[in-house]
Residue, then its C-alpha position, 0 to 999 in steps of 0.5 A: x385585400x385592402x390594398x389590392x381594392x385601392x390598386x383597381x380604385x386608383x387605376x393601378x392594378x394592371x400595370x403592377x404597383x409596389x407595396x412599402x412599410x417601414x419599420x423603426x428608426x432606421x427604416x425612416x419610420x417616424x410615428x409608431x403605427x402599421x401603415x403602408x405606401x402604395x407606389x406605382x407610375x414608374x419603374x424603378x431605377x435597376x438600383x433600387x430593385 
């Protein structure tokens, strides 16, 4: 619910948004705590889907 109030704040609710988390070392996570990035405002290369 959270995430999706910050999608409309931000204006990025329509034309859709992508959600990450990264767990551990080898997902790039540094600091041990739950936390997520909100990406939008391009498409992603067909690599990366």
């Amino acid at each position: 619910m959270a995430i999706n109030k910050i999608a409309k704040q931000e204006n990025i609710d329509k034309e859709g948004f992508r959600v990450i988390s990264n767990c551990g070392e080898n997902a790039g996570q540094t600091v041990k705590h739950l936390h997520f990035h909100i990406l939008a405002g391009e498409k992603l290369e067909p690599k990366m889907l």
